[in-house]
MOPAC internal coordinates of N, CA, C and O (Angstrom, degrees):
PM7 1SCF
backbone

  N    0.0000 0     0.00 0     0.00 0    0    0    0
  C    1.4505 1     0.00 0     0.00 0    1    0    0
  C    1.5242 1   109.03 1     0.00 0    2    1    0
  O    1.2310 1   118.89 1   -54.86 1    3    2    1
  N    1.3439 1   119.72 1   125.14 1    3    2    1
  C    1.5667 1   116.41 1   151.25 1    5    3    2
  C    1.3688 1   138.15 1   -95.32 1    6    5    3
  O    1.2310 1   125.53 1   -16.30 1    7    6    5
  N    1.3437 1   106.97 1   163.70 1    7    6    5
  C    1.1087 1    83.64 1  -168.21 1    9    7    6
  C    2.1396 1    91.59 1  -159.62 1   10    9    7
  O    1.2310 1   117.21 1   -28.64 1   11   10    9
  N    1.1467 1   122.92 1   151.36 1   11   10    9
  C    1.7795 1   129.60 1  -172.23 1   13   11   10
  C    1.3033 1   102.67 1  -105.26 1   14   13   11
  O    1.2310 1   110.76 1   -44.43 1   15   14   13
  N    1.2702 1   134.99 1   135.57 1   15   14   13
  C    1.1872 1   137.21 1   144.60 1   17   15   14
  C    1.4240 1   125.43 1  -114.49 1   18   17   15
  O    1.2310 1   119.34 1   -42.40 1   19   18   17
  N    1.2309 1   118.86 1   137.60 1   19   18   17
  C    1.7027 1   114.55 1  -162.61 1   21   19   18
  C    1.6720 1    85.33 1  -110.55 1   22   21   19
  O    1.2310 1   132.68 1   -44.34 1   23   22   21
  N    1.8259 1    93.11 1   135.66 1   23   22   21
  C    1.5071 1   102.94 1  -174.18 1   25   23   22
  C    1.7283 1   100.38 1  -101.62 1   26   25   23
  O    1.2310 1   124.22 1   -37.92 1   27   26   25
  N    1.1576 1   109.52 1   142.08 1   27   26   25
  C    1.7818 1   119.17 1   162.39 1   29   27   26
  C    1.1552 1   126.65 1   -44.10 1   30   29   27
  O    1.2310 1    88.88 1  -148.15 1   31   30   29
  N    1.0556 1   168.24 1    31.85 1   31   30   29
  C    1.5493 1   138.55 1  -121.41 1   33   31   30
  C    1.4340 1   119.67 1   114.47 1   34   33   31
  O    1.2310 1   120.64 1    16.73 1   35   34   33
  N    1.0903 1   116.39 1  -163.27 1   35   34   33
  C    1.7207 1   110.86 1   175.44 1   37   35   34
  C    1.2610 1   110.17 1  -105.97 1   38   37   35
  O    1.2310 1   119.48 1  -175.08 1   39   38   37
  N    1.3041 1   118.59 1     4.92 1   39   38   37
  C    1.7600 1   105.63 1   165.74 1   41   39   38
  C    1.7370 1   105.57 1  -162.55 1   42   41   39
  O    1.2310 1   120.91 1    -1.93 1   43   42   41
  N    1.1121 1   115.86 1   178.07 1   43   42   41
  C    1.2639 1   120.22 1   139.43 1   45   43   42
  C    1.3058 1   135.28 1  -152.32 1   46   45   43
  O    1.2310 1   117.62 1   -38.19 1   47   46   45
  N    1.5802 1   122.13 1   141.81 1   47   46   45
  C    1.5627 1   109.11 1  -177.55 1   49   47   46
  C    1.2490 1   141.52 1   -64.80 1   50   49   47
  O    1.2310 1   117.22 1   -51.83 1   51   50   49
  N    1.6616 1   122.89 1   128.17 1   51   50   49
  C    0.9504 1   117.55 1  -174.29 1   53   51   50
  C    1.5873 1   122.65 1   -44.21 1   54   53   51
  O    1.2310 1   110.81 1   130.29 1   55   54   53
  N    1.1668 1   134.89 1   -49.71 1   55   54   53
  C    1.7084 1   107.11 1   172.35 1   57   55   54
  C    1.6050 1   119.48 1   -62.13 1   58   57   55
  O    1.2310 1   126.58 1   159.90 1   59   58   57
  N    1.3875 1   104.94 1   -20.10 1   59   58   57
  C    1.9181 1   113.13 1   177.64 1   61   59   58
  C    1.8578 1    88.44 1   -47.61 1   62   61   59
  O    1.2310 1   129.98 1   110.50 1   63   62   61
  N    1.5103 1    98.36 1   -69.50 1   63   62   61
  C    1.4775 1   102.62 1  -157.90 1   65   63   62
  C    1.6947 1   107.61 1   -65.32 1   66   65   63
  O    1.2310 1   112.01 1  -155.37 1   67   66   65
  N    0.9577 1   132.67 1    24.63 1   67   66   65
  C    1.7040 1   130.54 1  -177.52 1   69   67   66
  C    1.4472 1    89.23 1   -99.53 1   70   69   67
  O    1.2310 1   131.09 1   107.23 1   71   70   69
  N    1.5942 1    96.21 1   -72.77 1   71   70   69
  C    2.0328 1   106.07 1   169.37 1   73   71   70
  C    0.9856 1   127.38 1    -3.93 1   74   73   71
  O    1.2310 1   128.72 1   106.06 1   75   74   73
  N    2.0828 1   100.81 1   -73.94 1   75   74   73
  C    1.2380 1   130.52 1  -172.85 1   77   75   74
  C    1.2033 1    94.94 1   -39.47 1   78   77   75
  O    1.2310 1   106.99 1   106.00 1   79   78   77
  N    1.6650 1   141.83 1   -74.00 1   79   78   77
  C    1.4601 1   154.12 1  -128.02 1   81   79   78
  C    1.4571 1   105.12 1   -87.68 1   82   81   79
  O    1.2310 1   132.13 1   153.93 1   83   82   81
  N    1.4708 1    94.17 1   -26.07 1   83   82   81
  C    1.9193 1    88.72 1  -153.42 1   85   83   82
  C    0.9753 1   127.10 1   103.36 1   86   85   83
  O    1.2310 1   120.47 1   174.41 1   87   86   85
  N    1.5787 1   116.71 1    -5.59 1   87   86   85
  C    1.4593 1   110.00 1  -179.83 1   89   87   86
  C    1.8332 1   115.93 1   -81.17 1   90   89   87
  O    1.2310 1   129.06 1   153.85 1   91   90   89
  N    1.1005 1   100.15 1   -26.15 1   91   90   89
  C    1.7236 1   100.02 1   157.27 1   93   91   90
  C    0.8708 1    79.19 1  -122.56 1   94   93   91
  O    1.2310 1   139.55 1   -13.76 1   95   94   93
  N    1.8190 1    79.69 1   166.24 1   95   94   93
  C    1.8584 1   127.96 1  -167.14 1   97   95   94
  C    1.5157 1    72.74 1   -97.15 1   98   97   95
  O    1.2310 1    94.81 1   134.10 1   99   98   97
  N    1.1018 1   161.50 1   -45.90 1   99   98   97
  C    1.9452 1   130.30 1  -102.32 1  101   99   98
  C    1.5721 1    90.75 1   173.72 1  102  101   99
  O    1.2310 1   112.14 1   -43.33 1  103  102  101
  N    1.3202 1   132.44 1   136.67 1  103  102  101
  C    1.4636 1   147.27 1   127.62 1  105  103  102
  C    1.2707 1   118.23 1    20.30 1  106  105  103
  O    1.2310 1   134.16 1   115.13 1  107  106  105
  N    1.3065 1    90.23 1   -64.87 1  107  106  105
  C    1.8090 1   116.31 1  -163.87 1  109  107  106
  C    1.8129 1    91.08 1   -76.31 1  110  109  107
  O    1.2310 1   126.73 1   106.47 1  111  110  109
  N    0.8881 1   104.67 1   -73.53 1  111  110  109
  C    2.1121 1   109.51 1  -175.31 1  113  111  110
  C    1.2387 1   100.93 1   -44.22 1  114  113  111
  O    1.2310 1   107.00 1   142.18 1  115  114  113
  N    1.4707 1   141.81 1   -37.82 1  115  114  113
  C    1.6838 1   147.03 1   162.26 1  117  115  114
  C    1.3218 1    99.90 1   -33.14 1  118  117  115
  O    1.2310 1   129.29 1   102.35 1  119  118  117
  N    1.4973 1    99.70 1   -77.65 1  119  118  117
  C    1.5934 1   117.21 1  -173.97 1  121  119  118
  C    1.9779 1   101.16 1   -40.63 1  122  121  119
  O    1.2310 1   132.23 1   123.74 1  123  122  121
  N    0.9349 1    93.98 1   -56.26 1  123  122  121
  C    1.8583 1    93.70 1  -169.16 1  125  123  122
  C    1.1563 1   105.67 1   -35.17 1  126  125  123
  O    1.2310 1   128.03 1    99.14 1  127  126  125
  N    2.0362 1   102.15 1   -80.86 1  127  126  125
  C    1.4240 1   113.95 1  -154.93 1  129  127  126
  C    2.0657 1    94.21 1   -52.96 1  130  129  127
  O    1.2310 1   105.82 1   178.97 1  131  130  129
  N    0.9551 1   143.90 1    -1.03 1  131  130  129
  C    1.5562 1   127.04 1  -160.47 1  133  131  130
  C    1.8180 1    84.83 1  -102.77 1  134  133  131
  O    1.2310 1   116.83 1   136.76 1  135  134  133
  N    1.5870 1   123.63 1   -43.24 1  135  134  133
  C    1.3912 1   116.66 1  -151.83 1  137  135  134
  C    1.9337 1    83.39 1   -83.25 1  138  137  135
  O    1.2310 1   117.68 1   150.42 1  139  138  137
  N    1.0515 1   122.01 1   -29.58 1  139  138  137
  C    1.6687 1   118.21 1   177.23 1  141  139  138
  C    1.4196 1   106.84 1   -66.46 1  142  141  139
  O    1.2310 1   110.13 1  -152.22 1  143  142  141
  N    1.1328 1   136.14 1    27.78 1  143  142  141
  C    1.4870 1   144.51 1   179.68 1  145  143  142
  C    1.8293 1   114.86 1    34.82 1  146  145  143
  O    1.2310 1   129.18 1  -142.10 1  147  146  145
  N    1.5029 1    99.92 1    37.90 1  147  146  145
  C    1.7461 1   102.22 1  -171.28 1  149  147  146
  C    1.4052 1   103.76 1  -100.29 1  150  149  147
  O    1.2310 1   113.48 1  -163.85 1  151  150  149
  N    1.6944 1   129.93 1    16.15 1  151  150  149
  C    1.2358 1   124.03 1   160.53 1  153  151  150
  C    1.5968 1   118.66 1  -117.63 1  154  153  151
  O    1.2310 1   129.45 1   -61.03 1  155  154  153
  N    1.2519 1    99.39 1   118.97 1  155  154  153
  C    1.6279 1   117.99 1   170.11 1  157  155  154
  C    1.3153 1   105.40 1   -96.37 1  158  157  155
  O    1.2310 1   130.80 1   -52.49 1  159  158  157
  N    1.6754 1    96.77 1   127.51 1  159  158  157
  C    1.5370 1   129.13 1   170.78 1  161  159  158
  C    1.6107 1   126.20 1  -106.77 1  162  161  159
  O    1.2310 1   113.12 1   -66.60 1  163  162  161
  N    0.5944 1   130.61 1   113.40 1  163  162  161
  C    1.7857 1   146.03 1  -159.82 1  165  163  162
  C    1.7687 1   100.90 1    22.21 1  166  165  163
  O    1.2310 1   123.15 1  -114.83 1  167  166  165
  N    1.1900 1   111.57 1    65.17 1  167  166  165
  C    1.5701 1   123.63 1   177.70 1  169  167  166
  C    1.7999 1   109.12 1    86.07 1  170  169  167
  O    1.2310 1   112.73 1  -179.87 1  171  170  169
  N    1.6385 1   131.33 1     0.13 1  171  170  169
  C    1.1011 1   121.67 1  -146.64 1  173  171  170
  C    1.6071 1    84.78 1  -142.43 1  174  173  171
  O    1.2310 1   125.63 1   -41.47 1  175  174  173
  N    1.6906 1   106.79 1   138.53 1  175  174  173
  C    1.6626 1   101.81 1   178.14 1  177  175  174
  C    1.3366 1   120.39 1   -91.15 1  178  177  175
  O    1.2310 1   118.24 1   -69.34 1  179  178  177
  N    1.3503 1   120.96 1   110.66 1  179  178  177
  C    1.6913 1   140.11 1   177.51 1  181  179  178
  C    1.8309 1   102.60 1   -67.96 1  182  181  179
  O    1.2310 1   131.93 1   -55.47 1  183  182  181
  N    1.6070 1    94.58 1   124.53 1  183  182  181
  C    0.9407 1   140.58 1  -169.56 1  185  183  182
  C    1.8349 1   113.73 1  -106.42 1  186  185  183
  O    1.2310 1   129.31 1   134.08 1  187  186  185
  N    1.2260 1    99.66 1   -45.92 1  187  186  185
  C    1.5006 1    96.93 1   169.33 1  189  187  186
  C    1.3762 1   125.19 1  -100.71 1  190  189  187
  O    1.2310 1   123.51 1   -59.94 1  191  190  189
  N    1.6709 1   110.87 1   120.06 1  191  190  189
  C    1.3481 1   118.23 1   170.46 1  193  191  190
  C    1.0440 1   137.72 1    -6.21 1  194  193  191
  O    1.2310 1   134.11 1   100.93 1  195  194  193
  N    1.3762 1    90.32 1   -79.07 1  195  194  193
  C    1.8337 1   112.64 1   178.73 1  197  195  194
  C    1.2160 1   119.84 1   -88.15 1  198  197  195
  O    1.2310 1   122.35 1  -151.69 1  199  198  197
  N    1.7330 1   113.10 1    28.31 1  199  198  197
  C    1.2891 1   103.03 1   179.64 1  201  199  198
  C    1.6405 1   113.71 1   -66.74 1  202  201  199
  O    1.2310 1   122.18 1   -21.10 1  203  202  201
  N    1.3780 1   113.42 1   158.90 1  203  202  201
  C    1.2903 1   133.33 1   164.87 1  205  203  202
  C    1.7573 1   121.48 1   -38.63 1  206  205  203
  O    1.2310 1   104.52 1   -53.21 1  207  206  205
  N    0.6359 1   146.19 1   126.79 1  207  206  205
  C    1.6450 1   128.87 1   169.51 1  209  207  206
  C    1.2125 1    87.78 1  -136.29 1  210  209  207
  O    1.2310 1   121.36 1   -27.42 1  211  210  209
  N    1.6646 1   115.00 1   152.58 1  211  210  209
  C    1.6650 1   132.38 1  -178.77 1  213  211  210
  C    1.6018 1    95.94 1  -149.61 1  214  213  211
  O    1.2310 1   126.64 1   -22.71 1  215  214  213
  N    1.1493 1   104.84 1   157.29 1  215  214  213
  C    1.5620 1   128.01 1   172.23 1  217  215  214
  C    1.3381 1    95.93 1   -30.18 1  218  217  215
  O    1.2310 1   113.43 1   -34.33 1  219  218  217
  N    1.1525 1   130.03 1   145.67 1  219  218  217
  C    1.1612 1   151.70 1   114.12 1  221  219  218
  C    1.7976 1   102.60 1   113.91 1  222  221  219
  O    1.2310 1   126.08 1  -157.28 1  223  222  221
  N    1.5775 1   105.91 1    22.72 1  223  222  221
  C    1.6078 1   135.26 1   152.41 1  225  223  222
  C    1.3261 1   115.25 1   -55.13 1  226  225  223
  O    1.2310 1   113.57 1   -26.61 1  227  226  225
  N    0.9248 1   129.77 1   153.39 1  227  226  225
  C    1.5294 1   121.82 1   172.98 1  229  227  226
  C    1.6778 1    94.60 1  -152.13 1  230  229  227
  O    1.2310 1   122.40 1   -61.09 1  231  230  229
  N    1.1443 1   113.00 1   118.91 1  231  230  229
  C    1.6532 1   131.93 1   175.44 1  233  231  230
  C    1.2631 1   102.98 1  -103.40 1  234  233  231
  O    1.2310 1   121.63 1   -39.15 1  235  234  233
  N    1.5991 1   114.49 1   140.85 1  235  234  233
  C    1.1454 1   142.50 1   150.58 1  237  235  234
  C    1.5567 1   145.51 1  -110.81 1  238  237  235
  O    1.2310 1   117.46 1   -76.18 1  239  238  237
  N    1.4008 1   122.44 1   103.82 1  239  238  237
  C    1.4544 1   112.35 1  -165.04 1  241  239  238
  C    1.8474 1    88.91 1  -127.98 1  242  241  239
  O    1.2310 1   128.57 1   -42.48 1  243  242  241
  N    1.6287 1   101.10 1   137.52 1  243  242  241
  C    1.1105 1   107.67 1   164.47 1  245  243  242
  C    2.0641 1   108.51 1    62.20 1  246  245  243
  O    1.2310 1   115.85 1    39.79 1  247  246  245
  N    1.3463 1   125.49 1  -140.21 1  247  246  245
  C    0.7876 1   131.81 1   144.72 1  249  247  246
  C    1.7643 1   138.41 1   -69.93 1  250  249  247
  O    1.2310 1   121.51 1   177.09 1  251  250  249
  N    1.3280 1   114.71 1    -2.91 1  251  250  249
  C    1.4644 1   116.71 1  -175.66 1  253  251  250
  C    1.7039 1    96.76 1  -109.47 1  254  253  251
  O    1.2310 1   127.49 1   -18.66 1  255  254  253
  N    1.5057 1   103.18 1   161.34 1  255  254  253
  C    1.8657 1   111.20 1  -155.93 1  257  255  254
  C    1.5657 1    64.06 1  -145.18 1  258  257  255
  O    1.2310 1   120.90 1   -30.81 1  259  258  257
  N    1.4059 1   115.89 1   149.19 1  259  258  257
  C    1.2603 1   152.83 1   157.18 1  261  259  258
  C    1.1408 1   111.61 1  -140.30 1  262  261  259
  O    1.2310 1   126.82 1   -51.25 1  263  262  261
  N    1.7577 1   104.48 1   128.75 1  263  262  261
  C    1.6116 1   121.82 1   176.04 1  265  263  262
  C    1.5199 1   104.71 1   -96.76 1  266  265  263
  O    1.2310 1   105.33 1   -59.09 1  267  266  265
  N    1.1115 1   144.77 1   120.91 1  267  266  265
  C    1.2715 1   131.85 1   160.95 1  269  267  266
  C    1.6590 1   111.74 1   -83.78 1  270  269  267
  O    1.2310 1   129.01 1   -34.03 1  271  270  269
  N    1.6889 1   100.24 1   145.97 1  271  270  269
  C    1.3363 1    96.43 1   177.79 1  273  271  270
  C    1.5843 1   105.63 1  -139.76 1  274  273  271
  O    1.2310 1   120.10 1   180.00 1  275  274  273

Protein backbone atom coordinates (compact mmCIF):
# COMPACT_ATOMS: atom_id res chain seq x y z
CA UNK A 1 0.00 0.00 0.00
CA UNK A 2 1.10 3.64 -0.56
CA UNK A 3 0.56 6.14 0.79
CA UNK A 4 2.09 10.56 0.89
CA UNK A 5 2.49 12.43 3.80
CA UNK A 6 3.12 16.18 3.63
CA UNK A 7 5.62 17.23 6.38
CA UNK A 8 5.32 20.83 8.29
CA UNK A 9 8.56 22.26 8.37
CA UNK A 10 11.82 20.93 7.18
CA UNK A 11 11.62 17.57 8.62
CA UNK A 12 10.02 15.24 10.75
CA UNK A 13 10.98 12.59 13.29
CA UNK A 14 10.89 9.30 12.62
CA UNK A 15 8.89 8.09 15.76
CA UNK A 16 6.80 11.70 15.36
CA UNK A 17 5.88 10.23 11.92
CA UNK A 18 4.90 6.45 13.16
CA UNK A 19 2.33 8.43 15.66
CA UNK A 20 1.44 10.76 13.04
CA UNK A 21 0.09 7.58 10.80
CA UNK A 22 -1.04 5.25 13.34
CA UNK A 23 1.41 2.95 13.03
CA UNK A 24 2.17 3.18 16.79
CA UNK A 25 -0.30 3.69 19.41
CA UNK A 26 2.52 5.36 21.95
CA UNK A 27 6.31 6.70 21.94
CA UNK A 28 7.46 3.68 23.43
CA UNK A 29 5.82 1.13 20.43
CA UNK A 30 7.60 3.95 17.87
CA UNK A 31 10.72 3.36 19.70
CA UNK A 32 10.22 -0.58 19.38
CA UNK A 33 9.07 -1.20 15.90
CA UNK A 34 12.44 1.23 14.78
CA UNK A 35 15.02 -0.76 17.41
CA UNK A 36 13.27 -4.25 15.78
CA UNK A 37 14.84 -3.10 12.47
CA UNK A 38 11.09 -2.95 10.75
CA UNK A 39 11.80 0.56 9.25
CA UNK A 40 13.27 0.99 5.81
CA UNK A 41 14.67 4.31 4.77
CA UNK A 42 15.40 5.11 1.11
CA UNK A 43 16.21 1.23 0.53
CA UNK A 44 18.42 1.07 3.92
CA UNK A 45 17.09 -0.02 7.57
CA UNK A 46 16.94 3.14 10.03
CA UNK A 47 18.04 2.50 13.25
CA UNK A 48 17.80 5.88 14.75
CA UNK A 49 14.65 7.17 16.27
CA UNK A 50 14.90 10.58 15.91
CA UNK A 51 16.26 10.45 12.74
CA UNK A 52 15.61 13.43 10.49
CA UNK A 53 13.27 12.65 7.53
CA UNK A 54 12.68 15.50 4.73
CA UNK A 55 10.60 15.52 1.61
CA UNK A 56 11.35 13.35 -0.79
CA UNK A 57 12.19 10.22 1.95
CA UNK A 58 10.38 7.34 1.25
CA UNK A 59 9.80 4.88 4.37
CA UNK A 60 8.98 1.46 4.43
CA UNK A 61 7.34 -0.69 7.15
CA UNK A 62 5.87 -4.01 6.58
CA UNK A 63 3.91 -3.79 3.37
CA UNK A 64 3.01 0.09 3.31
CA UNK A 65 5.75 2.67 1.44
CA UNK A 66 5.28 6.26 2.42
CA UNK A 67 6.63 9.12 0.30
CA UNK A 68 7.03 12.17 2.30
CA UNK A 69 6.66 15.41 0.67
Amino acid sequence: MKQEFKIEGEYIELIQLLKALGIAETGGHAKYIVEQGEVIRNGEVETRKRAKLIPGDIIEIDDLRIILE
